[in-house]
N, C-alpha and C positions, 0 to 999 in steps of 0.2 A: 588481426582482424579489427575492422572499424567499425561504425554505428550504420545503419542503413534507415534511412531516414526519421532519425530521431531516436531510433529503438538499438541496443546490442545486437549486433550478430549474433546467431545461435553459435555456441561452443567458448565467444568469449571469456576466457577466466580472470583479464583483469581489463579495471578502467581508470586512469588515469592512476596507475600505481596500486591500486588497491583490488583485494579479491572482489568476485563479484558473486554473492549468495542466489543460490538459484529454490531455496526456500525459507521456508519461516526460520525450522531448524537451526540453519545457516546462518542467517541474518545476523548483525549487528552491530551496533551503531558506528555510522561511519562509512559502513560498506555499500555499496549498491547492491541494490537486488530487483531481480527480472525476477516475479511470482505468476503463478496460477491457482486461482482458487474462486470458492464461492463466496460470493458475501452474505455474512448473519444479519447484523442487527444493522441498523442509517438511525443515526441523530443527525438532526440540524438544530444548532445552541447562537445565541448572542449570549456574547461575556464571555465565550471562551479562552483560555488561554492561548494566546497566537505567536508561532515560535517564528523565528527566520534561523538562517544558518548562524549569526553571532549568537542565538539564546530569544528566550522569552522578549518578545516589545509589547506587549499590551491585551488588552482584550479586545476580540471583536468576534463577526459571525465564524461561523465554521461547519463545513457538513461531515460526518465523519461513516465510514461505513470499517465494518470490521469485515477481513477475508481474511477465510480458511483454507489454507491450501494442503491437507491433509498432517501434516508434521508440528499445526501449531496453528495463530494467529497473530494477526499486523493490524495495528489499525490507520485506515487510508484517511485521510484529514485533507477535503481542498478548503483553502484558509478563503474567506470572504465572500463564500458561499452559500446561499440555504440549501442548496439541491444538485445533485450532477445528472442531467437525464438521463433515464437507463440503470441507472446504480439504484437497485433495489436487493430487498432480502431474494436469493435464491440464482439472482445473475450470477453469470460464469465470467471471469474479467481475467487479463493478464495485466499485469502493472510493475513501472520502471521504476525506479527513485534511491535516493541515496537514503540510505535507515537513519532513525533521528529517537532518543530519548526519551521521552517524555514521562517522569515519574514514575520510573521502571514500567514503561510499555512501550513495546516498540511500535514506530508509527513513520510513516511516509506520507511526508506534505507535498501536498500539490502534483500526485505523480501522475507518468504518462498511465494512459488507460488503454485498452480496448475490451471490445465484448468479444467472449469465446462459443464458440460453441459447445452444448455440455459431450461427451464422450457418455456413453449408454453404460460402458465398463465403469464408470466412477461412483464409489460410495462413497465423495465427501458429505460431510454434514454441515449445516451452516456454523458460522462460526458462534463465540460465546458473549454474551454480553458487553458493552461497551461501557459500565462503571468506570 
């Protein structure tokens, strides 16, 4: 199975060699993961830590939102951002990205996004703090 425009095919189990996490749970670093969850807490910081894939390069903006997809949390990081529209406490998001590090938190820079719709059956909670 291939990408269908930009996104994993549903049932995907690997990408480019590697498992692909289909939750928090699961996740880590290294691996891709397609998630669903709510988002808790959005900071937008200047002087943030701004990683690329070789590591740390510097500081600059950063907007970060944390999502809970019931089995844990991730924190979603777009790097040179103050704001993603729509990404507030309580939206429903799906998101792609390869997992990344960050001072024992795991964190997905720059990832694909969309809005979900919420499901009426779901008791997620927002997620926890972004200290």
């Amino acid at each position: 199975m291939g990408t269908v425009t930009g996104w994993l095919a549903e049932g995907t189990e690997e990408w480019h060699g590697r498992r692909v996490a289909r939750s928090v749970e699961e996740a880590a670093p290294r691996s891709r993961a397609v998630l669903t969850g709510v988002v808790g807490d959005v900071a937008a910081s200047y002087g943030r830590e701004v990683m690329a894939p070789v590591g740390t390069v510097g500081r600059g903006a950063a907007f970060d939102a944390c999502l809970d997809d019931g089995t844990g949390t991730i924190v979603l990081r777009w790097v040179g951002r103050d704001a993603v529209p729509g990404v507030h406490p309580g939206a429903m998001l799906r998101v792609e990205g390869t997992v990344s590090d960050l001072h024992g938190r795991l964190v997905l820079l720059n990832p694909l996004y969309r809005f979900e719709l919420p499901n009426r059956d779901r008791r997620d909670q927002p997620g926890s703090s972004l200290s």
